[in-house]
C-alpha positions in Angstrom: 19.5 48.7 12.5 22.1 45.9 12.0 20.8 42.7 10.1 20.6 40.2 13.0 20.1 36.7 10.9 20.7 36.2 6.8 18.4 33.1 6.0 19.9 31.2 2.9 17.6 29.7 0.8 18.9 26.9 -2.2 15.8 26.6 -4.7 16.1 24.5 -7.8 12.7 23.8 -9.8 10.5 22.7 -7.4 7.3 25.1 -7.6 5.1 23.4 -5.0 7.5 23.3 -2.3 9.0 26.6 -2.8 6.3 29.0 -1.8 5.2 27.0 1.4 8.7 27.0 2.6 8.9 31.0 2.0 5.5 31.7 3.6 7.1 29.6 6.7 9.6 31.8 6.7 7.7 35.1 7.1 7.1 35.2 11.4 10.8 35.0 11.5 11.7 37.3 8.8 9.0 39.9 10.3 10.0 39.6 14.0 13.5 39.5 12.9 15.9 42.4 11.4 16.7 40.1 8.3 17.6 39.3 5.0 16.5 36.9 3.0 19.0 35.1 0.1 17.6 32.8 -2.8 20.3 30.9 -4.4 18.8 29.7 -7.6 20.3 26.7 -9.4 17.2 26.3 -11.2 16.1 27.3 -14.9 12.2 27.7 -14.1 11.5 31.3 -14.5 8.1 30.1 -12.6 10.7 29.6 -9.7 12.4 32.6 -10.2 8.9 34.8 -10.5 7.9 33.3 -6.7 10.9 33.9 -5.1 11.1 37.4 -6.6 7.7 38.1 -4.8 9.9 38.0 -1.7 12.8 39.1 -2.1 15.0 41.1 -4.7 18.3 39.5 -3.5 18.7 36.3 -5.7 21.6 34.5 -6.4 22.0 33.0 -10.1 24.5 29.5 -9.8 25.7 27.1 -12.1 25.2 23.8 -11.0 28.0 22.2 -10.7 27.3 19.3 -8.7 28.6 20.2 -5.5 26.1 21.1 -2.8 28.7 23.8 -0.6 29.8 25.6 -3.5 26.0 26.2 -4.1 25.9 27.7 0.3 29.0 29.8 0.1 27.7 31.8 -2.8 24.7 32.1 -1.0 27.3 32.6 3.0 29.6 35.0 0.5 26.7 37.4 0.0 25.6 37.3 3.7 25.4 40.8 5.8 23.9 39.4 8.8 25.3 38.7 12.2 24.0 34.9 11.9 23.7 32.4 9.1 21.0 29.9 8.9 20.2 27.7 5.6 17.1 25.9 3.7 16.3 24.2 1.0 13.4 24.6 -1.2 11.3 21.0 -0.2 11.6 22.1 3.6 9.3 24.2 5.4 8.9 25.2 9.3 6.2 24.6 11.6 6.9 27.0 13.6 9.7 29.4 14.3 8.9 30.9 17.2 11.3 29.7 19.8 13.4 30.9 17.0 12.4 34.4 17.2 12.5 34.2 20.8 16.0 33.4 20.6 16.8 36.2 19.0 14.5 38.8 20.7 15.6 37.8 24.3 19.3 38.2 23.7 19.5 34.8 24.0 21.4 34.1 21.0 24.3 36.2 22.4 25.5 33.2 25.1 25.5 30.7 21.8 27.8 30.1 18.9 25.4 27.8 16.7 22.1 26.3 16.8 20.6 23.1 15.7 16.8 22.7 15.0 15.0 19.3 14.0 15.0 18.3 10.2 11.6 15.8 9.5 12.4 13.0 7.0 8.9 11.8 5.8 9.4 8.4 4.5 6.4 8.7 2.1 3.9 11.2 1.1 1.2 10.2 3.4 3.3 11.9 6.0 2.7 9.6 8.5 6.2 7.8 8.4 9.0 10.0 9.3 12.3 10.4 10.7 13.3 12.9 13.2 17.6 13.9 13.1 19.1 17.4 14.3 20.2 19.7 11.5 23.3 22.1 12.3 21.6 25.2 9.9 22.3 28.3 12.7 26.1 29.8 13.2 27.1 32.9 14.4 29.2 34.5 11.1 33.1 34.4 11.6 35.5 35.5 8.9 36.4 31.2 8.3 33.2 30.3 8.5 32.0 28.0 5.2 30.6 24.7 3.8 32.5 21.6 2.7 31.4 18.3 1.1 30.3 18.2 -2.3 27.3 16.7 -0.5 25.4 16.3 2.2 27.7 19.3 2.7 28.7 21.0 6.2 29.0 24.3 8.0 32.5 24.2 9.4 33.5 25.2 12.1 30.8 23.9 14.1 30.9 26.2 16.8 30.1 26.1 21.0 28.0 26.8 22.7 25.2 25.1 20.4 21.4 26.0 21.1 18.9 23.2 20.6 15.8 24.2 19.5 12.7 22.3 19.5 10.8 23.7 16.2 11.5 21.4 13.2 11.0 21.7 9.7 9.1 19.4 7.0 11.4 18.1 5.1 9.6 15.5 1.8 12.7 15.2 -0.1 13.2 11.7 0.3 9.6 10.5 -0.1 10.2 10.0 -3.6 12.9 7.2 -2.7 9.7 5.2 -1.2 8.1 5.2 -4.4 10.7 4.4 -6.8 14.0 3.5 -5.4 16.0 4.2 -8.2 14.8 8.0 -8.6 14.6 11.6 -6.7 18.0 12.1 -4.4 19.6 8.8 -4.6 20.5 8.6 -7.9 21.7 12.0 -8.0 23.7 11.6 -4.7 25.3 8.1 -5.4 27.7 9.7 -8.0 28.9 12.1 -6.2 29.7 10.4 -3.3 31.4 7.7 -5.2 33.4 9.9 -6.7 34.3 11.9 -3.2 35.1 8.3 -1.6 37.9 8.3 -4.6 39.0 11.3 -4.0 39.0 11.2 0.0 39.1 7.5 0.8 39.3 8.1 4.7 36.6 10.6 5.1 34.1 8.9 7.0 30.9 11.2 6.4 30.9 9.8 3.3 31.0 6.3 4.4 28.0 7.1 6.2 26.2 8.8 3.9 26.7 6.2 1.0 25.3 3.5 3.9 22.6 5.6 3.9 21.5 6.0 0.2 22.2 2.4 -0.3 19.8 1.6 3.0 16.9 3.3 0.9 17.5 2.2 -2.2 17.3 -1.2 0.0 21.1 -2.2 -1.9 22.1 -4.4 1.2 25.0 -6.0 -0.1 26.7 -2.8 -0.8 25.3 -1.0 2.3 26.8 -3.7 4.6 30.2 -3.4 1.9 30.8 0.7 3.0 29.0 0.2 6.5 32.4 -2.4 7.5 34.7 -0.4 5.3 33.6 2.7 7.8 33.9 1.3 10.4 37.0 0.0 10.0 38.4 3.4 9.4 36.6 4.8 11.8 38.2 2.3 14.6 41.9 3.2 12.7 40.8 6.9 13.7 39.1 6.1 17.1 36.0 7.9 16.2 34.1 6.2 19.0 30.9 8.4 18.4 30.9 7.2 14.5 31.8 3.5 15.4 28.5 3.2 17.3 26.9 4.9 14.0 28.2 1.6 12.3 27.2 -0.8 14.7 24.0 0.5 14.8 23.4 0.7 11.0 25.3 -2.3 10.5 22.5 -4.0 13.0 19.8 -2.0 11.2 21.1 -3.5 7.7 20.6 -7.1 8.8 16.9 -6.7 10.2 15.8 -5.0 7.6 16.3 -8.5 5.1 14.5 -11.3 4.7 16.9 -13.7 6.0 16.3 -12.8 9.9 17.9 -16.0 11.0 21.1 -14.4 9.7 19.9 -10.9 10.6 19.9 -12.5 14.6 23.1 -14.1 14.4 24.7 -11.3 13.2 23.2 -8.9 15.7 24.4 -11.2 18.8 27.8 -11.3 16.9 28.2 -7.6 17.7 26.9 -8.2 21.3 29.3 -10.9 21.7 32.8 -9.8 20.0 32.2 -6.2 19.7 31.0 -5.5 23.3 29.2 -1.9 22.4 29.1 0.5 24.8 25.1 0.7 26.5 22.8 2.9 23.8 24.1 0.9 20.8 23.3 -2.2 23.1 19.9 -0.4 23.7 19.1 -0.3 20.0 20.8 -4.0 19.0 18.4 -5.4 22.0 15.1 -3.4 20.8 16.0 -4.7 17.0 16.0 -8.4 18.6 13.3 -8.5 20.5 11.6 -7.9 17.1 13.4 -10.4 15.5 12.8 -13.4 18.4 9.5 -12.6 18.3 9.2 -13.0 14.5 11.1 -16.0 14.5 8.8 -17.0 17.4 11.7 -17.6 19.7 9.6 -16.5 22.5 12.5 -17.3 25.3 14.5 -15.1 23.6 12.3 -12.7 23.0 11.7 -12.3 27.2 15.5 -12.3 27.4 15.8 -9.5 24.6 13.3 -7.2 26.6 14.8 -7.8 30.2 17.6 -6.9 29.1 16.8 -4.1 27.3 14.5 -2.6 30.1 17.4 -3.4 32.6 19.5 -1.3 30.6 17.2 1.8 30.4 16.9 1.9 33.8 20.7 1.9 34.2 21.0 4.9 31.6 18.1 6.9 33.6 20.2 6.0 36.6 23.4 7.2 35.0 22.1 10.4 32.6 25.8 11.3 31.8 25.7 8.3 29.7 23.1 9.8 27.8 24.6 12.6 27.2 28.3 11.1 26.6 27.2 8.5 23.9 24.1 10.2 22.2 24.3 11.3 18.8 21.7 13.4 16.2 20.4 9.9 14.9 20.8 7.8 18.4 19.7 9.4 21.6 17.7 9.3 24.8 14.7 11.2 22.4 15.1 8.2 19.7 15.6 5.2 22.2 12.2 6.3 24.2 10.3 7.8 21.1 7.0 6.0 22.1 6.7 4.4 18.3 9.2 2.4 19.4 9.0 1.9 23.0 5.8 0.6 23.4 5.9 -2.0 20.6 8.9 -3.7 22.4 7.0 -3.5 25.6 3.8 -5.1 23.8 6.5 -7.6 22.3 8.0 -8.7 25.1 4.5 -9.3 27.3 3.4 -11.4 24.1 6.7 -13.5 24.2 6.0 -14.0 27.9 2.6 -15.1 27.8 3.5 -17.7 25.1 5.9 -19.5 27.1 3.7 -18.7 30.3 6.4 -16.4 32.2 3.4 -14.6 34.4 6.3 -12.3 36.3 7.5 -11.5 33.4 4.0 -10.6 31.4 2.8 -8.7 34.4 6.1 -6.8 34.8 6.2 -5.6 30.7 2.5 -4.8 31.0 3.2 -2.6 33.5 5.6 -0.6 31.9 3.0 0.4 29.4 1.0 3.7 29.4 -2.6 2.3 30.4 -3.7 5.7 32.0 -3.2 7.5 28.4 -5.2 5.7 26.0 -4.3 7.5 23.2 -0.8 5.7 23.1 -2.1 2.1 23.8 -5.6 1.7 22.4 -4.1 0.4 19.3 -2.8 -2.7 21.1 -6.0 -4.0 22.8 -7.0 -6.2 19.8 -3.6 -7.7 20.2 -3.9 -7.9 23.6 -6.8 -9.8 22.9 -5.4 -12.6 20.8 -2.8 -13.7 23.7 -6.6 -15.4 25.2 -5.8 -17.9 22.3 -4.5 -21.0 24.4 -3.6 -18.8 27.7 -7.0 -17.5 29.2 -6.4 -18.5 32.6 -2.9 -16.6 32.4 -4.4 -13.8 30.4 -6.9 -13.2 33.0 -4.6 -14.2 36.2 -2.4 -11.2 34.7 -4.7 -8.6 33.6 -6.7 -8.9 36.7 -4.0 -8.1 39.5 -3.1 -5.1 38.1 -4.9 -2.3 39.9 -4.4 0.5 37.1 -6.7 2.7 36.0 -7.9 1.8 33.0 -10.2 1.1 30.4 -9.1 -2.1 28.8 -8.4 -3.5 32.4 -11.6 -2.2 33.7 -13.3 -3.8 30.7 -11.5 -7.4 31.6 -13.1 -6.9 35.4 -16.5 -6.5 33.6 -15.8 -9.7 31.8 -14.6 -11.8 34.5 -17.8 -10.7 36.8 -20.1 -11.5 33.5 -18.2 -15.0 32.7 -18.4 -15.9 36.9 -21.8 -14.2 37.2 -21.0 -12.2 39.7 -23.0 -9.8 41.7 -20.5 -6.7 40.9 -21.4 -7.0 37.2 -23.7 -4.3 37.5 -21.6 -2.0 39.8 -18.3 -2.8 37.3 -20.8 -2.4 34.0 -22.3 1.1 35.3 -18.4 2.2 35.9 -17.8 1.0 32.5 -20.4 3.2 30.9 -19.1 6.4 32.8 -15.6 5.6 32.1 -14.9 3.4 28.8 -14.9 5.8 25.3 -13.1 3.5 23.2 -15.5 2.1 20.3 -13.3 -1.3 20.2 -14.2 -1.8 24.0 -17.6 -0.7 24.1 -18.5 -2.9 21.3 -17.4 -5.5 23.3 -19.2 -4.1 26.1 -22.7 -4.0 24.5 -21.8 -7.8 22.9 -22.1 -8.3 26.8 -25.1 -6.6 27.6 -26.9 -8.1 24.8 -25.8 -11.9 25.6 -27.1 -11.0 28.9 -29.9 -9.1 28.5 -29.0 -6.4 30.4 -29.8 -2.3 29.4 -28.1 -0.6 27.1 -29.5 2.4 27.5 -27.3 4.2 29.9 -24.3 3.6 26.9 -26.9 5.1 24.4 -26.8 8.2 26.7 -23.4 8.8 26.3 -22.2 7.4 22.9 -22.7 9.7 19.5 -25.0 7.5 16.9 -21.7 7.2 14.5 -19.9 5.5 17.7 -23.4 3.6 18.5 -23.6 2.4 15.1 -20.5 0.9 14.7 -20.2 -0.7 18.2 -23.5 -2.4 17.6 -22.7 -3.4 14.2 -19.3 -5.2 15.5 -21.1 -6.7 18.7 -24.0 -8.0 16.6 -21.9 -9.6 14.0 -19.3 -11.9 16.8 -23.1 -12.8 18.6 -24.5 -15.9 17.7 -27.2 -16.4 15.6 -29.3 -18.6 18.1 -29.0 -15.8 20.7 -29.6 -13.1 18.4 -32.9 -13.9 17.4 -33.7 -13.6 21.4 -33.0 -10.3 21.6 -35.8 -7.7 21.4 -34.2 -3.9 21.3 -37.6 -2.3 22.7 -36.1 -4.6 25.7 -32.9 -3.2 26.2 -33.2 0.1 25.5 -35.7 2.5 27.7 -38.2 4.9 25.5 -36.6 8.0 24.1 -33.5 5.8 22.0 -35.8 5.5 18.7 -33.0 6.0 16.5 -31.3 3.7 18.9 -33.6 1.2 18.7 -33.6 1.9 14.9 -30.1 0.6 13.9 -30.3 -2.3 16.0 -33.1 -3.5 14.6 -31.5 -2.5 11.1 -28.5 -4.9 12.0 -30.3 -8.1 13.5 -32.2 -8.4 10.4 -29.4 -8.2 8.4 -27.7 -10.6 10.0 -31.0 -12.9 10.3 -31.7 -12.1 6.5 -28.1 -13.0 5.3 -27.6 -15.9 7.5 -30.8 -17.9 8.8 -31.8 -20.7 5.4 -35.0 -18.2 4.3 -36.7 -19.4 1.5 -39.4 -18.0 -1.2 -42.3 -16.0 0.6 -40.3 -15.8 4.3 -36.8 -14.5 2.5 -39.1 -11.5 0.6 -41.1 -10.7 3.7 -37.5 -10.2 5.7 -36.1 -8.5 2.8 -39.1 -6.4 2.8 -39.1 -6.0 6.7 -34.7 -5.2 6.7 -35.1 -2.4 3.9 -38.3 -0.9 5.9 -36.0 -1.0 8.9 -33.1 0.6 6.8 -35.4 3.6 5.4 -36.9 4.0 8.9 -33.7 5.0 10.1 -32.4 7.3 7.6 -35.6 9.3 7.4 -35.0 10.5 10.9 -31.4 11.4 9.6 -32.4 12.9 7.0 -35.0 15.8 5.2 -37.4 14.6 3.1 -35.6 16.4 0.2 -32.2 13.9 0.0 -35.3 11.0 -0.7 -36.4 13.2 -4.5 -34.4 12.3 -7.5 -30.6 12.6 -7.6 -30.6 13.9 -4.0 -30.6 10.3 -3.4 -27.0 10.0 -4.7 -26.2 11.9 -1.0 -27.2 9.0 1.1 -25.2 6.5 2.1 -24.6 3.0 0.4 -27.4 0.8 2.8 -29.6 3.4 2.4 -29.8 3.9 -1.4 -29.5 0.0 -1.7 -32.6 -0.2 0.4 -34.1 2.4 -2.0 -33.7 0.5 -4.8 -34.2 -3.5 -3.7 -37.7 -1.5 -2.7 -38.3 -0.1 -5.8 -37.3 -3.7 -7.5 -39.8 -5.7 -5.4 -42.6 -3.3 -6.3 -42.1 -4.2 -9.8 -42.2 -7.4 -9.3 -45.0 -7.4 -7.7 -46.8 -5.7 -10.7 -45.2 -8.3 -13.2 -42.2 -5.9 -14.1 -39.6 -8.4 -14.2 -36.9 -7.8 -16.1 -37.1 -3.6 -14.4 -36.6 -5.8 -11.0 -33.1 -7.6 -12.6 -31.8 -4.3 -13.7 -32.9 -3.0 -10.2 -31.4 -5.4 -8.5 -27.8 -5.7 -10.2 -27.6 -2.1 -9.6 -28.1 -2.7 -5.9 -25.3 -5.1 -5.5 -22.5 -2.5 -6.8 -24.2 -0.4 -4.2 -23.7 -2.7 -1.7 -21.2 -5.2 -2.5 -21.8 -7.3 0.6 -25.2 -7.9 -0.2 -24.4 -10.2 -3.0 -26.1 -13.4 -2.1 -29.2 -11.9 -0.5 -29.7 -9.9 -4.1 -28.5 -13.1 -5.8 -31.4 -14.6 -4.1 -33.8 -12.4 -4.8 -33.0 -12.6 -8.4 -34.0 -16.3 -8.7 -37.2 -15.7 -6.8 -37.9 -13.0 -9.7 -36.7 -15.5 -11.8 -39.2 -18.0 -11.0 -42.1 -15.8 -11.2 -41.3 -14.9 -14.6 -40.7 -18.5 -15.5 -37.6 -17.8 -17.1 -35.0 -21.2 -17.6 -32.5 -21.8 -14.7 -30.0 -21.5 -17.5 -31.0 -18.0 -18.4 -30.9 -17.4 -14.5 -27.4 -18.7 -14.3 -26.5 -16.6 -17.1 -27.6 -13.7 -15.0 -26.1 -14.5 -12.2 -22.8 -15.0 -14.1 -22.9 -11.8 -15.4 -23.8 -10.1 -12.1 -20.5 -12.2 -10.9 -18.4 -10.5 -13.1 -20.0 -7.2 -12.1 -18.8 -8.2 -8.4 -15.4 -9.4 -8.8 -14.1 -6.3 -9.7 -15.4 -4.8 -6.5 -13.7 -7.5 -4.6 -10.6 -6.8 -6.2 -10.4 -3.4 -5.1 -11.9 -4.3 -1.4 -8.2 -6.8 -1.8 -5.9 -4.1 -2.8 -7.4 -1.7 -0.1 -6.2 -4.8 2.6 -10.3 -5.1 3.5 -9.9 -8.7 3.4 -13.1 -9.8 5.7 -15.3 -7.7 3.6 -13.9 -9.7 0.5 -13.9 -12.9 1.8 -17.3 -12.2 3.0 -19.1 -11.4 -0.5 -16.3 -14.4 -1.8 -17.7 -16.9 0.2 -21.9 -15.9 -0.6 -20.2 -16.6 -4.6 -18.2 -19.3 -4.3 -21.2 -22.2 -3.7 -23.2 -20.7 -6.8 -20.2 -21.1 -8.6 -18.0 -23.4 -7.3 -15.7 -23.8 -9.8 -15.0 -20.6 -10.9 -11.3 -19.4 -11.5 -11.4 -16.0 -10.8 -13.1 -16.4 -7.8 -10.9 -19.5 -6.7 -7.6 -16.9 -7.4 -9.1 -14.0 -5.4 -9.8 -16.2 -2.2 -6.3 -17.7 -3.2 -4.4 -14.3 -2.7 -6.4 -13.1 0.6 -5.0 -16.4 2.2 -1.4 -15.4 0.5 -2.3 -11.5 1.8 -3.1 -13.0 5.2 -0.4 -15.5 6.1 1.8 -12.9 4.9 0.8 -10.2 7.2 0.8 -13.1 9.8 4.6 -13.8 9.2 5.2 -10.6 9.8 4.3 -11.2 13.9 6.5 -8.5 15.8 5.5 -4.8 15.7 8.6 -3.0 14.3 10.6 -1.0 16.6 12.4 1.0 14.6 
């Protein structure tokens, strides 16, 4: 049987990488008559070992710094009737339409095929960069790779097949962490030196824009991005002319100086006059711009335009096809990472200079019927009620679309008028809303009013139940909390129900009604009964004995222990209740200031000197500014101010806790500045 499809294969010394890209490989190379070339530039004999597990036909290269001498050795040795190449830090997801390709026949009515190459940005994988890879030719005897880098199969052949199926590709991750490491530095040389040698080539240009674009170089990225293009316009290479006006446009957003970053951009609008899908991208880039700079007019103008433009291109698809690219396309322009954020962007801008055409008309562009894509935007949504209410509502409530966040702003409107459909709209809300950030809001509701929460208990797991009541009970004030009675509001049969309620109103009664002495210990008493009430339905017997306690969760073990201290201060243990207690506040962080207040009630029974107690406290303050610091560098800023601000009027004028309440404002405003979601 003839070899269909030779897979090339470039591994260096990367161990980790190397045996999940070869595993990836195995449908194909199964389904597949193949064979399978490892062209090893390495010196790991770890390396070497793996790949000889899966195949006997290795290639030994000298690295010579050039990337297509390293493929033809590998393209030299190949028998098969196609070619496709891989590196080692790549692995497939799938190759199945791959195999299909091949199986069918389908692969005789192309010349070449492109799949998708996945450019993780960082190693949490959630940042990534989608481009089409040319890495399938059919084998002719001129077929072979150029470029010393970022090297190229040449001739690119037609027909090409575009497969869906990508790879993983974490090469460049390393660039996020430290700039000046991993690829960059080892491609910058070599492309310098090419630019020498071949000062017209304009792949290079682009790839040099690139590297400098990570390493976040701007000066010298917007240097070789105008020295491209220039060439490029000399050559009339219209295709990578937009590349430069796009990247060019890219460069200037991604500095600080975003005044300059704007004016530039409408300088390429103006003088330039790109054709429509590098006008697409320039418009999406200002939009976030405007609305950073808080030129809201702008910002409307931005959008319309850009949405007016779409519309033209979905009107006109040979435009999409004519002036698309690997990097710039239909796919990229409405990849929904970037769609929807210019669309949420553009209804803010409206609302704050009180365009209610335009707000309604953005808004509607959005995907309300799939929540998945747009449940991340209700609390923003939820901040334009800041100063524009009436608006807000007028908007949100004309538009009959089904949907959660709407149907929630229906029940709020009939709650706020009390009207006689707040029942009718309420039940529809419990049947239809899933989303914890709007059923929180939802039970708020109920509680203010007084209404039953027990048809939401029906349909709500406790995890969801627990945190929606949590949220709800801590926005509610506390004159109205103290009216509300769970045995009330919820029907027999939702004891654990009724539990955590009662677990969260007297923590919020015990941490922020003025208790003193005798009351504070009876509600301290009363909030950890109501704590280990809970979790002993939860919970066997078994996680309560010994170090099975360390399974529990944080309240739960903090209860635990604030129990076991107030017994032995009951019995005249005193100084067994301190320890007790400044183990319960690294349990529980938050807790601070009701264990700090517990502390001086032990304090006074024991007679000891309030400067002995302020010692102790100082000490257990030390003990909880470290926690805080780590709540600050995980961005939990409420949590920190919150334990911050039970510190700060025991000691007032101490400079570690001024600093730390210093840098969550400079954390905040920070984030603040940063006011338009990022399109790109």
């Amino acid at each position: 049987m003839n070899i269909q499809l030779t897979i090339s294969l470039l591994a260096s010394n990367r161990t980790g990488s190397l045996e999940r890209c070869l595993e990836s490989l195995g449908e194909l190379r199964s389904r597949i008559p193949s064979e399978l070339i490892v062209v090893f530039t390495g010196t790991d004999k770890k390396v070497r070992s793996i790949a000889e597990k899966y195949t006997d036909h290795i290639v030994d290269f000298t690295w010579c710094d050039d990337f297509s001498a390293a493929r033809n050795a590998g393209l030299k040795e190949a028998m098969g009737e196609w070619f496709l190449f891989i590196d080692d830090d790549e692995w497939f997801e799938s190759t199945e339409q791959i195999c299909t390709f091949f199986q069918s026949g389908e692969y005789k009515k192309y010349a070449s095929a492109c799949y998708t190459v996945r450019n993780y940005k960082d190693w949490s994988g959630t940042g990534y960069q989608n481009s089409w890879a040319h890495r399938l030719s059919r084998i002719v005897p001129d077929l072979h790779f150029e470029n010393p880098i970022h090297e190229e199969l040449t001739p690119m052949m037609l027909p090409c097949k575009f497969f869906q199926e990508y790879v993983h590709h974490y090469g460049y991750a390393e660039s996020e962490v430290k700039k000046e490491d991993g690829k960059t530095s080892r491609n910058l040389p070599l492309l310098l030196r090419d630019i020498q040698e071949r000062p017209r080539y304009l792949k290079n240009y682009m790839q040099i824009v690139k590297e400098y674009f990570v390493r976040e170089e701007w000066a010298a990225a917007e240097a070789y991005c105008m020295q491209g293009k220039k060439i490029a316009e000399e050559e009339k290479e219209k295709e990578v002319c937009r590349w430069f006006q796009i990247k060019m446009a890219q460069i200037l957003y991604s500095q600080k100086d975003k005044e300059r970053a704007a004016a530039g951009i409408e300088r390429i609008l103006r003088d330039e006059k790109p054709c429509e899908i590098v006008r697409l991208e320039l418009y999406n880039l200002l939009l976030c711009i405007y609305t950073e700079l808080e030129r809201y007019e702008e910002a409307v103008k931005a959008g319309s335009d850009f949405e007016e433009l779409l519309t033209k291109m979905d009107r006109n698809p040979q435009l999409w096809k004519k002036q698309g690219s690997s990097e710039f396309s239909e796919e990229t322009i409405k990849d929904e990472n970037r769609l929807y954020p210019g669309r949420v962007n553009s209804a803010q801008a409206a609302f704050q200079v009180g365009n209610k055409e335009k707000a309604e008309y953005f808004l509607r562009l959005l995907p309300w019927e799939e929540e998945y894509q747009i449940e991340n935007y209700y609390p923003e949504f939820d901040k334009w009620k800041n100063g524009q209410e009436e608006l807000f509502r007028e908007v949100m409530l004309k538009m009959e679309i089904d949907s959660s966040y709407l149907l929630l702003q229906k029940i709020l409107e009939a709650d706020r008028v009390n009207s006689p459909e707040f029942e009718k709209l309420f039940q529809k809300g419990t049947e239809k809303i899933r989303n914890i950030y709007l059923q929180a809001q939802m039970i708020e509701t109920a509680l203010l009013r007084g209404a039953s929460l027990s048809e939401i208990a029906a349909v709500t797991t406790l995890d969801v139940w627990k945190a929606c009541i949590t949220k709800a009970v801590g926005k509610i004030p506390l004159g109205n909390i103290k009216k509300i009675v769970p045995n009330e509001v919820l029907k027999e049969g939702y004891s654990i129900q009724k539990l955590w309620m009662e677990k969260v109103i007297k923590e919020k009664l015990l941490r922020q009604e003025q208790l003193v002495k005798k009351e504070f210990e009876e509600a301290l008493e009363d909030y950890c009964k109501a704590i280990l009430t809970f979790y002993k339905l939860c919970y066997q017997d078994i996680f309560f004995e010994g170090a099975n306690q360390y399974l529990l969760p944080a309240d739960c073990r903090f209860a635990i222990i604030v129990t076991d201290a107030m017994e032995k201060s009951g019995k005249g243990g005193y100084a067994a209740a301190v320890h007790l207690l400044r183990e319960a506040v690294q349990i529980c962080p938050e807790n601070t200031g009701i264990v700090w207040e517990m502390v001086q009630i032990v304090k006074r029974k024991a007679k000891i000197p309030e400067a002995s107690s302020q010692e102790e406290f100082r000490r257990l303050a030390f003990q909880m500014k470290t926690a805080v610091q780590g709540m600050i560098d995980q961005r939990q800023y409420a949590e920190a101010e919150q334990i911050i601000s039970q510190l700060l009027p025991l000691l007032p004028e101490d400079p570690g806790l001024l600093k730390l309440r210093e840098r969550i404002f400079v954390e905040r405003a920070e984030q603040c500045s940063g006011k338009g979601r990022k399109g790109n």
